[in-house]
C-alpha positions as CSV (number, residue, x, y, z in Angstrom):
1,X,43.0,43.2,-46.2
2,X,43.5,39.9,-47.7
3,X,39.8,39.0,-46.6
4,X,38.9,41.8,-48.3
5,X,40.1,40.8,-51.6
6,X,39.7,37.2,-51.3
7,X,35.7,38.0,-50.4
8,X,35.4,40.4,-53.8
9,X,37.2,37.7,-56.2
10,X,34.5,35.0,-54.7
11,X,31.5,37.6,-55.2
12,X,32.8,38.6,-58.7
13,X,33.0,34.6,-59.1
14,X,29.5,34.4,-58.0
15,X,28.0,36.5,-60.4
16,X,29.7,34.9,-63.3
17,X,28.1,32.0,-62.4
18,X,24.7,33.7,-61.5
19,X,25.5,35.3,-65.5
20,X,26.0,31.5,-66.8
21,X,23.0,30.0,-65.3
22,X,20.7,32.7,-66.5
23,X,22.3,32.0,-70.0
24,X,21.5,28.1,-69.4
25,X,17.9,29.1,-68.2
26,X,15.1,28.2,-70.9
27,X,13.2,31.0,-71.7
28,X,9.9,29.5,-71.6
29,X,8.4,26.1,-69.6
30,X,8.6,22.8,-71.4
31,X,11.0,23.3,-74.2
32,X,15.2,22.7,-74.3
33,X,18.1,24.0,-77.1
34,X,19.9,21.3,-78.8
35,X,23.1,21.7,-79.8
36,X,22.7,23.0,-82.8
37,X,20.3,25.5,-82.2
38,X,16.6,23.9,-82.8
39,X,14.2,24.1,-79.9
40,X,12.9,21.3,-79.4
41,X,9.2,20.1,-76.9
42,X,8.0,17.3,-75.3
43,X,6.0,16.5,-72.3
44,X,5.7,13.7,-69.9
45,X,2.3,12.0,-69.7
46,X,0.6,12.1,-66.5
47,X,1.4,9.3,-64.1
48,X,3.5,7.2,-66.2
49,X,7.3,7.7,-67.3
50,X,7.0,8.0,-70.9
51,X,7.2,11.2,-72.7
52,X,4.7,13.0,-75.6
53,X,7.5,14.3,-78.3
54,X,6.0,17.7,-79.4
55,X,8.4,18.6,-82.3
56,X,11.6,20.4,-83.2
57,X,11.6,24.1,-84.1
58,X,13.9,26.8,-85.4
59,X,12.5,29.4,-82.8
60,X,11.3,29.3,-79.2
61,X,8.4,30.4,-78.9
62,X,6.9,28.0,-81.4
63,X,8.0,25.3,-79.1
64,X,6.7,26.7,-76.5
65,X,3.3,27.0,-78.4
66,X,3.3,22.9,-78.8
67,X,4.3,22.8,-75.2
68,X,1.2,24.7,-74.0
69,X,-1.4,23.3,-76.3
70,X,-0.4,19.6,-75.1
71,X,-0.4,20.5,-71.3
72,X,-3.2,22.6,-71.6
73,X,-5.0,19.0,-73.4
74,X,-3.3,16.7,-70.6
75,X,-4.0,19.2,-67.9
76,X,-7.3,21.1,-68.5
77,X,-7.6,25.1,-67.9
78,X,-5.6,25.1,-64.5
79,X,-2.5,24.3,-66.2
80,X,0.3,26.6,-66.3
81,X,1.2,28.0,-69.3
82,X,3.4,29.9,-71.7
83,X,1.5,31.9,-73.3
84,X,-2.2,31.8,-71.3
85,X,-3.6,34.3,-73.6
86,X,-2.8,32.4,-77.2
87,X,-4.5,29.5,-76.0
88,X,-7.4,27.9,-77.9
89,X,-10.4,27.4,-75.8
90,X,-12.1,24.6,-76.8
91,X,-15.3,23.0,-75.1
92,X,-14.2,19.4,-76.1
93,X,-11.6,18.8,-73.6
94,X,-12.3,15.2,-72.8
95,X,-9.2,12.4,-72.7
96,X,-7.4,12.2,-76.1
97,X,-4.7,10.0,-76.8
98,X,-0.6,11.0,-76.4
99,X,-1.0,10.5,-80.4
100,X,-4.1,13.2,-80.8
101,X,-2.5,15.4,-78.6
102,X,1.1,15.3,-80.0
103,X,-0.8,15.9,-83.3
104,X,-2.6,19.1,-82.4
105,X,0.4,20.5,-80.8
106,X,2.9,19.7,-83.7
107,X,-0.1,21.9,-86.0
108,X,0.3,24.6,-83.4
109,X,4.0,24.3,-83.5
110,X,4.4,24.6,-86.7
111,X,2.1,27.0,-87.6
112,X,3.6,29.7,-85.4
113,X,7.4,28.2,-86.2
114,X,6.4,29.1,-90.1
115,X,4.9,32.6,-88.8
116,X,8.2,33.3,-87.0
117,X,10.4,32.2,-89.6
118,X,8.7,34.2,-92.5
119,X,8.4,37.5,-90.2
120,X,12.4,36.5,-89.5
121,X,12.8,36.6,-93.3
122,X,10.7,39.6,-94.4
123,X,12.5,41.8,-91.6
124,X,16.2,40.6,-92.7
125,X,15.5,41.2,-96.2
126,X,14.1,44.6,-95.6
127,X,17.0,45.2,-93.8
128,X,19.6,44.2,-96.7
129,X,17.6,45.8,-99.6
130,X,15.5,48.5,-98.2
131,X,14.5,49.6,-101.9
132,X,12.4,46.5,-101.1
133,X,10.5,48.4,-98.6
134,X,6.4,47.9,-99.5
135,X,4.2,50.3,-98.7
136,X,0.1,49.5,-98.1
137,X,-1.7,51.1,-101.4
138,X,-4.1,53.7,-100.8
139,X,-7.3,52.1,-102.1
140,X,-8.9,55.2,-102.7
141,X,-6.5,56.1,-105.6
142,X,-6.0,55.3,-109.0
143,X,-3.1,53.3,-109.8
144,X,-0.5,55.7,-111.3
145,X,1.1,54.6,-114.3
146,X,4.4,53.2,-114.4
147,X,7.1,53.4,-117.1
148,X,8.3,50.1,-116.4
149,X,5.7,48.3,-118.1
């Protein structure tokens, strides 16, 4: 009996642990949390030690964004990516500078990171004043005339 419970406590332990490393896991390749929430990118060059800095973001998947479009610059079309559809397929792939590409995937970044933030916005506002609600105009009509004006 007491290797009975003595077996459950260490499996219950197990999971918990299983549970926080899942937690700890980053949800996409390339990119890390800082404390205080920004995501944050970077990217070792090939065959030397030093790292391309790719940016700090307030959501992942921009990070991740920056992350692909430099490996997908160090590492041609076979690398592995994030996001292998969103990628930018460009013929001029020929060797850039760390500066050039930590440029080009700090524009990504922050593209989508201003995308995600103002979709973030519009959908929590919506949600606190859903008088606020707009509606697509029907172009086919007349504008109908409002007594507020």
């Amino acid at each position: 009996m007491e290797g009975d419970c003595s077996s459950t406590s260490s499996s219950t332990s197990g999971e918990k642990r299983k549970q926080r490393q899942q937690q700890k896991e980053k949800p996409f390749r390339g990119i890390r949390m800082r404390k205080w929430g920004k995501w944050v990118a970077e990217i070792r060059e090939p065959k030397k030690r030093s790292r391309i800095w790719l940016g700090s973001y307030t959501t992942p998947i921009a990070a991740a964004r920056a992350y692909d479009t430099a490996v997908f610059y160090l590492r041609g079309p076979s690398a592995r990516l994030n996001f292998p559809d969103l990628i930018l397929q460009e013929d001029d792939l020929r060797d850039i500078s760390a500066a050039s590409i930590r440029k080009k995937a700090t524009e990504v970044g922050a593209k989508v990171d201003a995308l995600q933030s103002s979709l973030h916005h519009a959908s929590s506002s919506e949600l606190s004043n859903p008088s606020r609600v707009f509606q697509k105009p029907d172009l086919n009509k007349y504008p109908e005339s409002s007594d507020e004006d």
